[in-house]
N, C-alpha and C positions, 0 to 999 in steps of 0.2 A: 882724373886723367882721361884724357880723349884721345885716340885712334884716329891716324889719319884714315882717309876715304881708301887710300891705295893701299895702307898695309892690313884695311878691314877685307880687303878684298884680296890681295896675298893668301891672306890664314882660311878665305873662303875656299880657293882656288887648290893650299895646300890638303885640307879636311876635305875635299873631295876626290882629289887624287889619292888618298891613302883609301879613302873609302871606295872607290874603284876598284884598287887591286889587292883587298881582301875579298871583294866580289870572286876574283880568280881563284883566289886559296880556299873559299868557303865553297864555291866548286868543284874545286878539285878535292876535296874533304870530302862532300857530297856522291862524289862520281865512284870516291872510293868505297866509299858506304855500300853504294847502292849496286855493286858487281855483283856479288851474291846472289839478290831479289834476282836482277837480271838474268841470270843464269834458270836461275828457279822456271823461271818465266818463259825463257827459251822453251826448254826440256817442256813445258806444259801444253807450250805450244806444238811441238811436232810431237808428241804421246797423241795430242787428241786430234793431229791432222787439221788444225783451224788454217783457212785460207787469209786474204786479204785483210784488211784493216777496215775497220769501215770510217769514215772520214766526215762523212754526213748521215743523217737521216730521214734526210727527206725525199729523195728519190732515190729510183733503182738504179741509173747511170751514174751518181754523185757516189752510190754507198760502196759500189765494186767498179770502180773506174776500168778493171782491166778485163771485164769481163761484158765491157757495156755492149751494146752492138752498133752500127753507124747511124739509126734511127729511132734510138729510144729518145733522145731528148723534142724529136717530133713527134710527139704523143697526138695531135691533133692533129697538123698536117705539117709538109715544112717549112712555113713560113711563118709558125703560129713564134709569140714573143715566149721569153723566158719569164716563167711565172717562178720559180725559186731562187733566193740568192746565190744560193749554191750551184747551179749550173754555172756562172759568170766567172766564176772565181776558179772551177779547177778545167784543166784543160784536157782535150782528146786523148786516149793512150795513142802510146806510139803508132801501134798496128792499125789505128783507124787514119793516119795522119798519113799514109803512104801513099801518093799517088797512085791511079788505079788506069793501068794501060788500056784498051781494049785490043 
């Protein structure tokens, strides 16, 4: 017995929609799981006063974005290129992005 071309592709089309939205359910499974830990986590976090997230490792503007100043990614001067991937990818915090009167 052979399968047309279109109804191989139907049963394609239906087994991946189904598998799509167990993706949801197994998330939502997951997310319920994981409230707990979360909580834990919180609480751990303000006992021991941790700040920022760190996001990268390779520089000191990348690793606390909100804490950078408006010249550390001129480390050489300011027109030197960006030697890290990670400078390209995250952007200014707010407070440096403010235009600046005189």
């Amino acid at each position: 017995m052979s399968l047309r071309k279109s109804t191989l592709f139907f049963l394609f089309i239906a087994l991946n929609t189904v598998l799509f939205a167990f993706m949801f359910v197994d998330a939502s499974h997951r997310r319920a799981s994981a409230l707990p830990s979360f909580a834990e986590k919180r609480r751990f976090v303000k006992d021991l006063r941790l700040t920022d997230l760190c996001l990268f490792t390779d520089t000191r503007y990348t690793r606390h974005p909100s804490m950078a100043d408006p010249f550390s990614p001129f480390q050489d001067h300011p027109f030197a290129l960006e030697h890290f991937p990670s400078g390209s990818l995250l952007t200014p915090p707010p407070h440096l992005r403010l235009e600046r009167r005189l």
